[in-house]
DRENDREN-108036 format. One record per atom (N, C-alpha, C, CB): residue in one letter; x, y, z. Coordinates in steps of 0.05 Angstrom, whole numbers, plus 5000, padded with zeros to 4 digits. Glycine has a CB too. Example, Ala and Ser with C-alpha at 12.3 -4.5 7.8 and 13.67 -1.06 7.14 Angstrom:
a526448865156;a524649105156;a526449345156;a522649115181;s525749555142;s527349795143;s525850015157;s528249885114;
end
This chain:
x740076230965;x741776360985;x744476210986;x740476361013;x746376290982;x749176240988;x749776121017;x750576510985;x751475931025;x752075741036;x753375871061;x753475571019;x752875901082;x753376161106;x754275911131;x749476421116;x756576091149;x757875901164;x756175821187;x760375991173;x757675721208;x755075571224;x753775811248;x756475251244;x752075801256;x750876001273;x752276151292;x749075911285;x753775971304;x754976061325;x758675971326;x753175941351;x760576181331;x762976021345;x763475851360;x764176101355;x764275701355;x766075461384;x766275571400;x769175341384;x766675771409;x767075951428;x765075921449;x767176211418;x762676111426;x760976111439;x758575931439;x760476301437;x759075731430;x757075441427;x757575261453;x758075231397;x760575281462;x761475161481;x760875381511;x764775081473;x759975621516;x758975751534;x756575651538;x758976001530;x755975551561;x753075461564;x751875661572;x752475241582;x752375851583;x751176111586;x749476211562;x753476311591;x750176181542;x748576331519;x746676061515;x750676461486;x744376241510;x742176051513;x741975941479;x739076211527;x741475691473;x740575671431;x739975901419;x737575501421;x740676001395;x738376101382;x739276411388;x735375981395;x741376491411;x741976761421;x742676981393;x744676721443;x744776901384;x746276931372;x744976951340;x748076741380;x745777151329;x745577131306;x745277371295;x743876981301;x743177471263;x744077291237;x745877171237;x744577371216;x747176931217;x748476841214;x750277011191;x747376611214;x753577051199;x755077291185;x756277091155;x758277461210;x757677241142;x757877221116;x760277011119;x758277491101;x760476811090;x762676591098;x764276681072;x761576211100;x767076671071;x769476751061;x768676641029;x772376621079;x766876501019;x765876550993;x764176800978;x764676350990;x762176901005;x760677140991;x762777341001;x757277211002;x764177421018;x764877691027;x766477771011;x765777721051;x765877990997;x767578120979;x768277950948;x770278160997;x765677810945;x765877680922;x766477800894;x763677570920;x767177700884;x768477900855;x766977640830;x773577930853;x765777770812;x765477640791;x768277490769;x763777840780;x767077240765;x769176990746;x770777300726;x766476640716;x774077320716;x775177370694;x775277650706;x773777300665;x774977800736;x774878030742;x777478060764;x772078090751;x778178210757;x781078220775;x780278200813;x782778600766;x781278060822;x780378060846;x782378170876;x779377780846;x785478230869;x786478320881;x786578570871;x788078200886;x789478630900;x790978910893;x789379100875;x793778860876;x790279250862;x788379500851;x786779340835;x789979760833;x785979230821;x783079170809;x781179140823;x782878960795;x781779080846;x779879020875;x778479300882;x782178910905;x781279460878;x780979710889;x778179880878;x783579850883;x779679850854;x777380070832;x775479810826;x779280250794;x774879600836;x771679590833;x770779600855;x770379350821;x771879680877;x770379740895;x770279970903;x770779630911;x771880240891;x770780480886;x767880520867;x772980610875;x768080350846;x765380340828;x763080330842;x765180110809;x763080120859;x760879980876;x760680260892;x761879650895;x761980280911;x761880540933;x760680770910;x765780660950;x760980810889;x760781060883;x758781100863;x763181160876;x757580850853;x755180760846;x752280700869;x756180510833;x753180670890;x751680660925;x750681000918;x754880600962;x752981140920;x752281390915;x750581540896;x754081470913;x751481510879;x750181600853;x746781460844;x752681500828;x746081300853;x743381160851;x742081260878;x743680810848;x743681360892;x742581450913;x741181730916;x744381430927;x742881830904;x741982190896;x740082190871;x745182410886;x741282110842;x738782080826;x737681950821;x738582120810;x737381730840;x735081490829;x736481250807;x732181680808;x736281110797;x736580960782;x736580990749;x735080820792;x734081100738;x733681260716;x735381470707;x731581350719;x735581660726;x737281880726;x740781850722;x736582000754;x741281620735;x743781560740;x745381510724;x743981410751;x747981530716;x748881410691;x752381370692;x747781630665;x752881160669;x756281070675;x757581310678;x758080900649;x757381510673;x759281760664;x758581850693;x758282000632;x756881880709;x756182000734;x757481830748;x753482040741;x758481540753;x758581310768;x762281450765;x756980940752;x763081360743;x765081420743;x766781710743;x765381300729;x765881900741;x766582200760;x766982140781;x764582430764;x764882040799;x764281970817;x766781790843;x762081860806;x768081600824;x768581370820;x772181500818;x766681190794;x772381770797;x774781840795;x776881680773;x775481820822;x774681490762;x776581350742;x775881300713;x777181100751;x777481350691;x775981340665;x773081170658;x777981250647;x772281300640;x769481120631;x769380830617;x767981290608;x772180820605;x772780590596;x773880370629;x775380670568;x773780460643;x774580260663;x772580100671;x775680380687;x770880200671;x767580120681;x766979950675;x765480250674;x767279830641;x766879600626;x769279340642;x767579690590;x771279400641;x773379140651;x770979050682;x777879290664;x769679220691;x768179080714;x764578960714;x768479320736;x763379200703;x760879100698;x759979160666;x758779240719;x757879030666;x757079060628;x754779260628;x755578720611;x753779290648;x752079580644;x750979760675;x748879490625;x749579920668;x747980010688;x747379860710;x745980080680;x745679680698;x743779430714;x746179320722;x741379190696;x747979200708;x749879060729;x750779180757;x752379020715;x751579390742;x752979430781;x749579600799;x757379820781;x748379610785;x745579650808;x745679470823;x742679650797;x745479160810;x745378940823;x746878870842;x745478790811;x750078960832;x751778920851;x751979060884;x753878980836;x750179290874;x750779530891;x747679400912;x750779920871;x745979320901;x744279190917;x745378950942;x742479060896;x746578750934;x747578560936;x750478600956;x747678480910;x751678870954;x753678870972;x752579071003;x756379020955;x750179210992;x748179321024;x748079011036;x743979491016;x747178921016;x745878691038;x747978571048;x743878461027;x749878461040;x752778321051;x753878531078;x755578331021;x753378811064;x754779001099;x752679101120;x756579351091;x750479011112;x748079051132;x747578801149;x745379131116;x748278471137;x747778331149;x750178351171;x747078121134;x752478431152;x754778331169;x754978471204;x757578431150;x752678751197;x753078981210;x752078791233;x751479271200;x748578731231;x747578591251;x748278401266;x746078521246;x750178261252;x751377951267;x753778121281;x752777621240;x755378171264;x757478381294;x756078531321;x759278711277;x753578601310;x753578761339;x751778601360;x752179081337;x750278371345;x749178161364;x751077961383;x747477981346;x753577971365;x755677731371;x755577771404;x759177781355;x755677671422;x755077621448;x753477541461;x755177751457;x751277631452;x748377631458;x748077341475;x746477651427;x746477361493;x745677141521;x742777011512;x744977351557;x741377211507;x738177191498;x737777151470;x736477441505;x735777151460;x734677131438;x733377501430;x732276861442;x732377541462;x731277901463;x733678041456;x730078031498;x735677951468;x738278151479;x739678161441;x741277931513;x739477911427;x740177861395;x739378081387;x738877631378;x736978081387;x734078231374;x734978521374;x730778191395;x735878601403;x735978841414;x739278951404;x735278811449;x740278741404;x743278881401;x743078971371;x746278661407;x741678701354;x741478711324;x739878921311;x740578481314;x737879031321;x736479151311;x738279461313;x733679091324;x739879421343;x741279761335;x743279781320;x742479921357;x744679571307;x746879561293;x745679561257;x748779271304;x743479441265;x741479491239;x740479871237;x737879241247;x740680041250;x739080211254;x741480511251;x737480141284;x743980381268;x746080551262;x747480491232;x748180521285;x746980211212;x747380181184;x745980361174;x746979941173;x743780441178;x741780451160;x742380881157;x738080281176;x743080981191;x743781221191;x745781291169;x744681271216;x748581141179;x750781131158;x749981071131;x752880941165;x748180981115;x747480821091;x744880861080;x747580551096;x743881101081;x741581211066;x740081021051;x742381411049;x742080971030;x742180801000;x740980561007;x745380740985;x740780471027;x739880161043;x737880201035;x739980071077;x735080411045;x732680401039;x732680441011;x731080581053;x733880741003;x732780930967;x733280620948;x736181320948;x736280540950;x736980340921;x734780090926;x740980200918;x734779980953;x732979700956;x730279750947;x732679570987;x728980000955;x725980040942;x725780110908;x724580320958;x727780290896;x728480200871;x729079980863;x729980310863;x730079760867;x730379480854;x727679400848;x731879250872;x724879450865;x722579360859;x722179450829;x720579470879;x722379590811;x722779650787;x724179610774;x722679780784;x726979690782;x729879610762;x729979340759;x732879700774;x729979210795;x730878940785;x729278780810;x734678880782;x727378640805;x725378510829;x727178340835;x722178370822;x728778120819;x730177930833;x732077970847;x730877790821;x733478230843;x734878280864;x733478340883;x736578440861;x731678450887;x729878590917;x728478310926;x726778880908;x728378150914;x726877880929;x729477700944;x724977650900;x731677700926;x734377630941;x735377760966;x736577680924;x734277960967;x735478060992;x734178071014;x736178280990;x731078121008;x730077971034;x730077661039;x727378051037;x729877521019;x730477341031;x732877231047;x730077251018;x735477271037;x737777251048;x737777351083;x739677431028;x735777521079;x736177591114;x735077471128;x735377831125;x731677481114;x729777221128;x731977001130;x726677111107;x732176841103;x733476561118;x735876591140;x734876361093;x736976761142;x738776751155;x738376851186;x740576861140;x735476861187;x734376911215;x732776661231;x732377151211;x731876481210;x731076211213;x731875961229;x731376161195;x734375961224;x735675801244;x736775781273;x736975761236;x736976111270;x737076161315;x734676181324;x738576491333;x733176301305;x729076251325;x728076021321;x725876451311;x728775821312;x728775551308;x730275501331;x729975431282;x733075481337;x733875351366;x732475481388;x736875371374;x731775751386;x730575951411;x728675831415;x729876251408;x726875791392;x724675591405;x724475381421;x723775481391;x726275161411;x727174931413;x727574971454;x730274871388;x729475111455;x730475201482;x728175411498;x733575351477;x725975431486;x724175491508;x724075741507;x724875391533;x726175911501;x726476181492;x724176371478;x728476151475;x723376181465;x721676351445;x719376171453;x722576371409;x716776241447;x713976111438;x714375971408;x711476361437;x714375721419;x713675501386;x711875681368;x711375121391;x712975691345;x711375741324;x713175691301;x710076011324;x711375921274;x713475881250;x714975991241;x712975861233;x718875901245;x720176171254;x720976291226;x722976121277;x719676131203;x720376341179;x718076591180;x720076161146;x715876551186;x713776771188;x714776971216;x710376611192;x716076881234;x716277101251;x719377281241;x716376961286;x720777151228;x722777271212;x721877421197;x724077131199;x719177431187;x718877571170;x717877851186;x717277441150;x716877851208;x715078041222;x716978211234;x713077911242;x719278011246;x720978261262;x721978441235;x724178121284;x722478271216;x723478551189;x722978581182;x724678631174;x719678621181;x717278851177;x717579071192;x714378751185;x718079021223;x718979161242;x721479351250;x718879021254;x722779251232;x725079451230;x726379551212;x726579401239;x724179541195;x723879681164;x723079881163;x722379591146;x720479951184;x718680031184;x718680351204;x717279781190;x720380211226;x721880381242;x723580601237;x723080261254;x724980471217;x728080581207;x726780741184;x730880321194;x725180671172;x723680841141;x723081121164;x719580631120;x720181051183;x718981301193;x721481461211;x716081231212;x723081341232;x724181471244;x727481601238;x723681321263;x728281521216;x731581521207;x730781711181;x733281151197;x729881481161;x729481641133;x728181841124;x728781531118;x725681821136;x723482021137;x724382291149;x721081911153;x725182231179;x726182471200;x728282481192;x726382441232;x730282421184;x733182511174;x734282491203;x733482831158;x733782371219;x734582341249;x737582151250;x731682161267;x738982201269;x741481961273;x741481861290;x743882011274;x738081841301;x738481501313;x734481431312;x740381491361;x734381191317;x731881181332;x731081251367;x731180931327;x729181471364;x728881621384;x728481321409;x725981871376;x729681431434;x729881271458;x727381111466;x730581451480;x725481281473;x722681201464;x721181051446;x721881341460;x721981141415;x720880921407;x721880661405;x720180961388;x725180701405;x726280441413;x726380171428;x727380481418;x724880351460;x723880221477;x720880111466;x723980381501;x719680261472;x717280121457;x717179911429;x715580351449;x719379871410;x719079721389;x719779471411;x721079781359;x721479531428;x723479261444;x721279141461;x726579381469;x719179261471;x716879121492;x715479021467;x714679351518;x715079081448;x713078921438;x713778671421;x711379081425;x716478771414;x717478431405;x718278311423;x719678381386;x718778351459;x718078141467;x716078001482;x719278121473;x713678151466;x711577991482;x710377841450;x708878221504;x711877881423;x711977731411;x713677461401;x711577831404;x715177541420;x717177231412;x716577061442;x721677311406;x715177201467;x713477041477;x716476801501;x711276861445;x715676651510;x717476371514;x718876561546;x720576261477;x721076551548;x722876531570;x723976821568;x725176291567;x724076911542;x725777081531;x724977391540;x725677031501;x722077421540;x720277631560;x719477621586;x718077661552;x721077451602;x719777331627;x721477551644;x720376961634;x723477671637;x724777831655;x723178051660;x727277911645;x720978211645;x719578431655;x716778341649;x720378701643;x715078041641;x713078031638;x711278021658;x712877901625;x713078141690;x710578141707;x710478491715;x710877891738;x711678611700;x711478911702;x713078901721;x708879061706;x714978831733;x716978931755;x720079041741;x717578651777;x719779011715;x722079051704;x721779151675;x723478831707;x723179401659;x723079501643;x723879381612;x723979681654;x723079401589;x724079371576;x727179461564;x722579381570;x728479281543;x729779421539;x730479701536;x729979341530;x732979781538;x732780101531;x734880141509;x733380321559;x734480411496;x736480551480;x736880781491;x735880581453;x739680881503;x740681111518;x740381381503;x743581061526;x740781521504;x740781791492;x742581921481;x740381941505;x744381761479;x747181751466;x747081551440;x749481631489;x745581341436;x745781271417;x746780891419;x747481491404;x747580851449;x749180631456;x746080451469;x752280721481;x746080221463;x743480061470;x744179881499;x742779821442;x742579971514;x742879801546;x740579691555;x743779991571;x741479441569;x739079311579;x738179401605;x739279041580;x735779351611;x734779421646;x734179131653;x731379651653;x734678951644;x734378781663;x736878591665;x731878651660;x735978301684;x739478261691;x739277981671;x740778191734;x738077871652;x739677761639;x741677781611;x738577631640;x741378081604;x742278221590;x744778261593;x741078391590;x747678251581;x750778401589;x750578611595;x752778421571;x751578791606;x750979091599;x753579241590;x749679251626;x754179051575;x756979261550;x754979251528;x760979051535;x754179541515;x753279601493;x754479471467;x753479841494;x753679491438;x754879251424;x755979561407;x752678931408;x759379511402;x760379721391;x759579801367;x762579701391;x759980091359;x758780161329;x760979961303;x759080591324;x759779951291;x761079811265;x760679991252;x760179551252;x763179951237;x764780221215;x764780041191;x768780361225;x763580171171;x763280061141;x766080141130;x760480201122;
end
């Protein structure tokens, strides 16, 4: 995993209000974002048209699969000769990879923008998971291309979950620390919440062709991760006097209880 900035802003490290551990994934640091491969043009228009490729390769693996797909489709697609294709990647598999590799860069980024505030470790969870959920609406290709890499290219599909896991590690590590969470092992519960919202987003987004996760089940994924992360962090409704989180009917995520903000976390535009 690539070398990612520190968990939290000065900002908000110096708010004692936000409890450890609130905050997070940890967002992308000015070496991965928008990385361009060594001898590849990286400004002004070379920038441009490889990042039409990428966008239009997202696409094109998306509709026919991987197999199906091809440079000549990428670049129609793409709007720019076939010979351009080469000045950026050396084949197919290359920009698959790439195209793997930049979901994950705008999905993580998605989650950490819309957590950024966050008080709790629940309220993280809750903001992140809808900013995870409205990516995934906008971004089809998140699920179709990542479950194709299990074939095309496993190392990319093992890179990318990992990159998220680790980068979930170190705020359920302080959440713990701060009482927030129930001690345990916060690489294994990293792994469970994004079992959990894999799992969600597959049956309720991809499957249903839906544009959001239904209010209901939203609420219900939100009570039961927090009676799995356990600690301080569920104490606001664990005596039944108070509701779990909610997701409105509009699509905007609000809390019912009061240690929550109640400014929804804005949509992020890819």
């Amino acid at each position: 995993m690539c070398s990612q900035r520190p968990l939290t802003d000065v900002s908000v490290a110096n708010d004692y209000s936000v409890r450890p551990g609130a905050t997070g994934p940890p967002d992308l640091d000015q070496s991965e974002s928008g990385k361009e491969n060594v001898g590849q043009p990286s400004k002004g228009k070379g920038a441009r048209t490889r990042r039409k490729l990428v966008s239009a390769a997202e696409d094109v693996f998306n509709i026919y699969g991987y197999y199906d797909a091809s440079i000549v489709k990428i670049t129609e697609a793409a709007g720019v000769a076939q010979g351009t294709f080469y000045v950026y990647f050396k084949s197919k598999k290359e920009i698959f990879d790439e195209v793997v590799a930049d979901l994950n860069r705008r999905v993580r980024h998605a989650m950490s923008e819309a957590a950024r505030g966050a008080t709790t470790r629940l309220e993280a969870e809750r903001l992140g998971f809808a900013g995870f959920f409205r990516f995934t609406t906008d971004h089809p290709a998140l699920y179709r291309v990542i479950r194709q890499a299990e074939f095309v290219s496993p190392g990319a599909l093992r890179n990318h979950y990992e990159k998220v896991a680790e980068g979930y590690v170190a705020p359920l590590r302080e959440a713990m620390a701060a009482g927030d969470v129930t001690p345990g092992d916060p690489m294994i519960l990293a792994w469970l919440l994004m079992a959990i919202g894999e799992a969600v987003g597959l049956r309720w987004i991809i499957w249903d062709e839906a544009k959001a996760v239904p209010t209901e089940v939203f609420d219900e994924m939100m009570a039961i991760i927090a009676r799995m992360l356990g600690g301080q962090t569920s104490a606001a409704y664990s005596d039944g006097t108070n509701d779990a989180p909610s997701l409105h009917d509009d699509g905007d995520v609000q809390p019912r209880f009061g240690s929550a903000t109640e400014e929804a976390a804005p949509r992020v535009e890819s």
